[in-house]
C-alpha positions as CSV (number, residue, x, y, z in Angstrom):
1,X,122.1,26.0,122.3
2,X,119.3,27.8,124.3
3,X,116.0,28.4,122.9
4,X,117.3,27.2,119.6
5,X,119.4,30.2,119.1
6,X,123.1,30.5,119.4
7,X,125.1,31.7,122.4
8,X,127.1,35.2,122.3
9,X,130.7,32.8,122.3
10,X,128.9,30.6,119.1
11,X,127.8,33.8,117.1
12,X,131.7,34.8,117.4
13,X,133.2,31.8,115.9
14,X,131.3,32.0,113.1
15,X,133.7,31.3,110.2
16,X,133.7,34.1,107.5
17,X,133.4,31.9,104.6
18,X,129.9,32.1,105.7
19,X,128.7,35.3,105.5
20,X,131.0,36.9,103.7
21,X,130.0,37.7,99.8
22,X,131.7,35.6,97.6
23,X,131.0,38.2,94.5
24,X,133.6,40.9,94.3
25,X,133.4,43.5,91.4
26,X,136.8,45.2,90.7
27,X,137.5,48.6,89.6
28,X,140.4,49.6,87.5
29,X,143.2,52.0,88.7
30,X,142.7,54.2,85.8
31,X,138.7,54.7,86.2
32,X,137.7,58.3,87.4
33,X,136.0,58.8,90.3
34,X,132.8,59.5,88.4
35,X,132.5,56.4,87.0
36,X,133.5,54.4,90.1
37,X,130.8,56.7,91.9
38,X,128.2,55.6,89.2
39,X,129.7,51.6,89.8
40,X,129.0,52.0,93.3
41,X,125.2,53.4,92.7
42,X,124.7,50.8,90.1
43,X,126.1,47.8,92.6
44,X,124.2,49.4,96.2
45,X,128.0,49.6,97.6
46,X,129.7,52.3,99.7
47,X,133.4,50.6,98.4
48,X,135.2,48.9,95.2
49,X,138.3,47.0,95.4
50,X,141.1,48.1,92.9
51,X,142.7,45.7,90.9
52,X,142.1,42.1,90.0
53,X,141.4,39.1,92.2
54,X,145.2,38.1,91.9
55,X,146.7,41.7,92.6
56,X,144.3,43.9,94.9
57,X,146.0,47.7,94.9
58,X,143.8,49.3,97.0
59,X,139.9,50.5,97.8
60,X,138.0,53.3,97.0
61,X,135.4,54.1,99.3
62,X,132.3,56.3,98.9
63,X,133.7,58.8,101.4
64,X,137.3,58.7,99.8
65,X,135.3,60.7,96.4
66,X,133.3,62.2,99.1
67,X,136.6,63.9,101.0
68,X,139.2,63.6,98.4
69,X,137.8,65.0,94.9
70,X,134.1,66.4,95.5
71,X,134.9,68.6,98.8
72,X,137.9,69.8,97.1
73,X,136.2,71.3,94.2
74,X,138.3,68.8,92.1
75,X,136.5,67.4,88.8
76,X,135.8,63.7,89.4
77,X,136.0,62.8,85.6
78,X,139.9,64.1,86.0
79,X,140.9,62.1,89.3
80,X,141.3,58.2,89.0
81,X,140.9,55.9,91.7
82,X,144.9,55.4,91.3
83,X,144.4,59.1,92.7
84,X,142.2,58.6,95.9
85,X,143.0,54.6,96.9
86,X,143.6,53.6,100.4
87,X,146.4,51.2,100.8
88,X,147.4,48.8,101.9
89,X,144.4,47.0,102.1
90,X,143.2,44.9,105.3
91,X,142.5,41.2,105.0
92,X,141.5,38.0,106.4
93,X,140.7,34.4,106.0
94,X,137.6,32.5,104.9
95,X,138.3,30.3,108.1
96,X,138.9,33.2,110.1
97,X,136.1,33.8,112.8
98,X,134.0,36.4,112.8
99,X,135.4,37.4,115.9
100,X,138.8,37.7,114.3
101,X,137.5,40.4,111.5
102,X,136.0,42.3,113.5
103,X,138.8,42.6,115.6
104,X,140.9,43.8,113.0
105,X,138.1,45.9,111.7
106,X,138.8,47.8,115.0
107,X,141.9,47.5,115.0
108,X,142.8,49.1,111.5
109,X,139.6,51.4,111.8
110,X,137.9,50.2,108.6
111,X,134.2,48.6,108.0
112,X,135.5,45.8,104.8
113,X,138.1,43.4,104.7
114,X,139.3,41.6,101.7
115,X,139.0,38.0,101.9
116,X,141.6,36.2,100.8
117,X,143.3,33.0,100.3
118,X,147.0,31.6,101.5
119,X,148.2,33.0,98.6
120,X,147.0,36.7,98.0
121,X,144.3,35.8,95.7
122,X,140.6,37.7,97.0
123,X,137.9,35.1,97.0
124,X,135.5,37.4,99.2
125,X,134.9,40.8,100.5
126,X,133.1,41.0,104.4
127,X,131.3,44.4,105.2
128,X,130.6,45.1,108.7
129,X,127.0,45.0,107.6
130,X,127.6,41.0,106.7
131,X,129.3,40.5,109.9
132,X,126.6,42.1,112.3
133,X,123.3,41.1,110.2
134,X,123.5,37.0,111.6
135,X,124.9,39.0,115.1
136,X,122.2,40.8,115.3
137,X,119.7,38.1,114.0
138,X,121.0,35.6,116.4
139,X,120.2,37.6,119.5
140,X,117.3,37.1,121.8
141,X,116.6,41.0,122.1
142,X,116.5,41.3,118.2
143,X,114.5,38.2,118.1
144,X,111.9,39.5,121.1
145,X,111.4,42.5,119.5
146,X,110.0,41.5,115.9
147,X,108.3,39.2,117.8
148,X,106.7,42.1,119.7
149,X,106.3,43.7,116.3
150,X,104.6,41.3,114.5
151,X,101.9,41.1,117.6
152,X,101.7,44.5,117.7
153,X,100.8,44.6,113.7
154,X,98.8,41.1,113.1
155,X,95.7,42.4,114.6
């Protein structure tokens, strides 16, 4: 380590176990979009998964209401998140690196993974947020400039 901070190479194999949230609040298939709207206002979340931690169907995102029942003049009290789900849903491994996720991230064009176990069951959810905060803390750039900031304000 240099300067007591982590190298670009070390930030990337970061396992995903530890910064991904271990909390995951489902949705049912049969809630409307309304009240997954009002779930994801109540939680500060832009996505819920759909299902149960053994049988994941699918995610509705803030953007999927957004494009898929508000733009279309639909009500959202009548549409269900069976209704506007993306599937299959993308997923990794807590041992995964961090890396890894957000190669696939790329790769399948989405900001969350599911994280799940060996055998299907979700023990985690990673946002691109969780993946670049400790990036982003990490670096020497980030670091020198709150540095700078906190100069700039202390007197």
């Amino acid at each position: 380590m240099r300067g007591g901070s982590r190298t670009a190479k070390e930030r990337c194999q970061v396992k995903i176990e530890t910064v991904m949230s271990r909390y995951v609040e489902f949705a049912a298939p049969g809630d409307t979009a309304s009240a997954l709207a009002e779930m994801m206002g109540e939680l500060d979340v832009g996505a819920l998964p759909i299902g149960t931690e053994d049988e994941i169907l699918g995610v509705v995102t803030d953007r999927d209401i957004l494009y898929r029942v508000v733009a279309k003049g639909i009500d959202p009290k009548t549409v269900t998140a069976r209704d506007i789900l993306s599937a299959p849903v993308v997923a990794c491994r807590p041992e995964d690196s961090v890396r890894n996720a957000t190669e696939l991230m790329a790769a399948h064009r989405v900001r969350r993974l599911a994280v799940t176990r060996e055998d299907g069951r979700v023990v985690g959810w990673l946002t691109l947020a969780d993946v670049s905060r400790p990036l982003l803390l990490d670096s020497g750039t980030v670091q020198q400039a709150l540095g700078e900031l906190s100069r700039d304000t202390a007197g």
